[in-house]
C-alpha positions in Angstrom: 102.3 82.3 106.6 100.1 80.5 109.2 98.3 78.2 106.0 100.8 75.4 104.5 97.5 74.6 102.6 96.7 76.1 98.6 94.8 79.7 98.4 92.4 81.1 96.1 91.2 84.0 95.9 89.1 86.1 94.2 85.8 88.9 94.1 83.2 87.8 91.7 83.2 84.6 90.1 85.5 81.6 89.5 85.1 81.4 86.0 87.0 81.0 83.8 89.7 79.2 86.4 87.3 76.5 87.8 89.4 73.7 86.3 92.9 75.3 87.8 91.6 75.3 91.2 90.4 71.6 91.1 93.7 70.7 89.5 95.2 72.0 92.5 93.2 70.0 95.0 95.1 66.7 96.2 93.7 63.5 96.0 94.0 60.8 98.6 92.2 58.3 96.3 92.0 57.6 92.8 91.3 60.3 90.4 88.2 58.6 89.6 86.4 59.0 92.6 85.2 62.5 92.8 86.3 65.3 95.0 84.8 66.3 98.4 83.8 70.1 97.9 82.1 71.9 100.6 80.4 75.3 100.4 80.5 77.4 103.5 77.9 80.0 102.9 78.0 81.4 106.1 78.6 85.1 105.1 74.8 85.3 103.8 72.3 85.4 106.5 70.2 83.2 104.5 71.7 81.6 101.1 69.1 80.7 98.5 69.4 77.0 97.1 70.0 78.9 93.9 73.2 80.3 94.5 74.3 76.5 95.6 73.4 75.4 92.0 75.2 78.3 90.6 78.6 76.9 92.3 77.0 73.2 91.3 77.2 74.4 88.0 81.0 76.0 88.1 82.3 73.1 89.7 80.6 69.9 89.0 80.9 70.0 85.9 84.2 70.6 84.7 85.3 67.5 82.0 88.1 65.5 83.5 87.3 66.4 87.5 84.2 64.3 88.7 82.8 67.0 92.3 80.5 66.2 94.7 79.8 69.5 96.0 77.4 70.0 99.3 76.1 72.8 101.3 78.1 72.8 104.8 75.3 73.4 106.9 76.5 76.3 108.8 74.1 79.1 109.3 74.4 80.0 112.8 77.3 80.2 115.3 75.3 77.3 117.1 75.9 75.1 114.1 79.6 75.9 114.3 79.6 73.3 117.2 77.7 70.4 115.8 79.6 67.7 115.2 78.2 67.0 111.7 79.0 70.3 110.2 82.4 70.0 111.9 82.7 66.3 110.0 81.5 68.1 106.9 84.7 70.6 106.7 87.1 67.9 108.4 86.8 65.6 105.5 86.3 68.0 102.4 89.0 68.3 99.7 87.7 71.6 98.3 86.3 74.5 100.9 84.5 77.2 98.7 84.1 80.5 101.1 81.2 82.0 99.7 80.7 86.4 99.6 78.2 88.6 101.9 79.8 89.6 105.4 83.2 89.4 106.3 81.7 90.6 109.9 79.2 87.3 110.1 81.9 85.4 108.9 84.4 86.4 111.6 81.4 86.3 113.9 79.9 83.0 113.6 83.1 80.9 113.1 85.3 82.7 115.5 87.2 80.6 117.9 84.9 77.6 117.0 85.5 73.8 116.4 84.3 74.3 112.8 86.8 76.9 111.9 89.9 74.9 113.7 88.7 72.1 111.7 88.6 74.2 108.3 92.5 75.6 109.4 93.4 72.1 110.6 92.1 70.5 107.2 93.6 73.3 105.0 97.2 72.9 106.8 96.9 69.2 105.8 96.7 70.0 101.9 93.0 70.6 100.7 92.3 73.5 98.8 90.6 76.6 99.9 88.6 79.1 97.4 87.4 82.5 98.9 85.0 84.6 97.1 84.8 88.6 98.3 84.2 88.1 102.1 85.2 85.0 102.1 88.6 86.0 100.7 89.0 89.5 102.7 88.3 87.0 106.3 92.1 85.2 105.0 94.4 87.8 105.3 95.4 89.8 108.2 92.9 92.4 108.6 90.4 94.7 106.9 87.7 97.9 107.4 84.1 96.3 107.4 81.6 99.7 107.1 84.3 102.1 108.4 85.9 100.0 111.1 88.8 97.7 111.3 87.5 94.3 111.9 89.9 91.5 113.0 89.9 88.4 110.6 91.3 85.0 110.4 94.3 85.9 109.6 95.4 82.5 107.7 97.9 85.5 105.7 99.4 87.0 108.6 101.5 89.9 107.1 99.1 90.3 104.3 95.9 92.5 103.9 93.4 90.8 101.3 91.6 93.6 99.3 88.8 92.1 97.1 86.9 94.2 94.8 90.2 96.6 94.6 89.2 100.1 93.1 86.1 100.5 94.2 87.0 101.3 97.7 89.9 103.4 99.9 92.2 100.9 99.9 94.9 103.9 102.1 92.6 103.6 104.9 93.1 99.9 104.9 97.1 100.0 105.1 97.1 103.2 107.3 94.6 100.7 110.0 97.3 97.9 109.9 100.4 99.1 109.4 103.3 97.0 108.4 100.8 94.6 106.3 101.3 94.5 102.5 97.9 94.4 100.4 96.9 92.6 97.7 94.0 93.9 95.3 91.9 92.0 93.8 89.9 93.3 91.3 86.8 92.1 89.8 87.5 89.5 87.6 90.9 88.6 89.1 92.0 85.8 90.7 95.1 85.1 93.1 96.4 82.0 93.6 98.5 81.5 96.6 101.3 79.1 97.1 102.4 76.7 99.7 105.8 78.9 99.9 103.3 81.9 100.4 104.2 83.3 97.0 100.8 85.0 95.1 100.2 84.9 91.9 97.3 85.8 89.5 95.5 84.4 87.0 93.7 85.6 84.3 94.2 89.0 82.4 93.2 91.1 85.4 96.2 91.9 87.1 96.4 92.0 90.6 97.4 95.0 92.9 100.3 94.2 94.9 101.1 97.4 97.7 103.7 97.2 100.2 102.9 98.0 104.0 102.9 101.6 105.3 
């Protein structure tokens, strides 16, 4: 594993496990002062304010963990370079990868000073959440409309399979062979470890499927 930093991961929506991903997220300061969350919304071409105060709404207001939770300002590969968005990520606690298209993800951030800073910060501690896309872009690999697309690969040995079931997940491990999956579906979460050990919580269970 590439990522010393904490993992989660999941298809649909954080809720009901808002609380156990800020509880994960370490604090330089006093828990009083509220955490740094940024939302990279980068897999939407163009992200509507009201999804922002839908994530507002999950995270900023959970009793006992003050959030002050910002957009990152990264809509184009062009903003991938400016210094401020790079600041943005450098200094956030809490990195919420939102859903839409792994490909524009993997497109716009690839080989960037915004996504070095986002691995850079994440090695250092702070917590990374990935919703659909922005949970398929962490793991090794994936198939993005019928072709293998090459991701960040923050889970080396590990394909990241959100929204598990409603898909050929075969095709998947028969394009990377050697990777194990995991399948997440809707409704699950998985947490990932420092050590690199996944877990899940919730009811769902995940899918866990050894390599070809």
């Amino acid at each position: 594993m590439t990522s010393s930093g904490r993992l989660f991961l999941y298809s649909t929506s954080p809720a009901p496990h808002e609380a156990a991903i800020l509880a994960a997220v370490p604090r330089a300061g006093s828990a009083h002062d509220p955490i740094r969350a940024v939302a990279l919304r980068t897999a939407q071409e163009d992200p509507s304010h009201h999804d922002l105060e839908t994530l507002v709404a999950h995270f900023a207001t959970q009793p006992g963990f003050p959030v002050v939770l910002v957009d990152s300002g990264l809509r184009s590969r062009r903003d991938a370079f400016d210094p401020a968005v790079v600041g943005r990520l450098a200094t956030a606690e809490l990195i919420l990868v939102g859903g839409g298209s792994p490909t524009r993800l993997v497109t716009m951030l690839g080989g960037t000073p915004a996504l070095a800073a986002l691995h850079r910060v994440h090695r250092a501690g702070p917590v990374v959440a990935g919703c659909s896309a922005g949970a398929a872009v962490l793991g090794a690999g994936m198939i993005d409309f019928g072709r293998p697309l090459r991701t960040w690969g923050w889970l080396p040995g590990t394909l990241v399979a959100p929204h598990f079931g409603q898909f050929d997940h075969r095709a998947w491990l028969r394009a990377y062979p050697g990777r194990s999956m995991i399948g997440i579906p809707d409704g699950a979460m998985a947490r990932v470890a420092e050590t690199g050990e996944i877990t899940g919580l919730g009811s769902t269970p995940l899918v866990h499927l050894p390599g070809r």
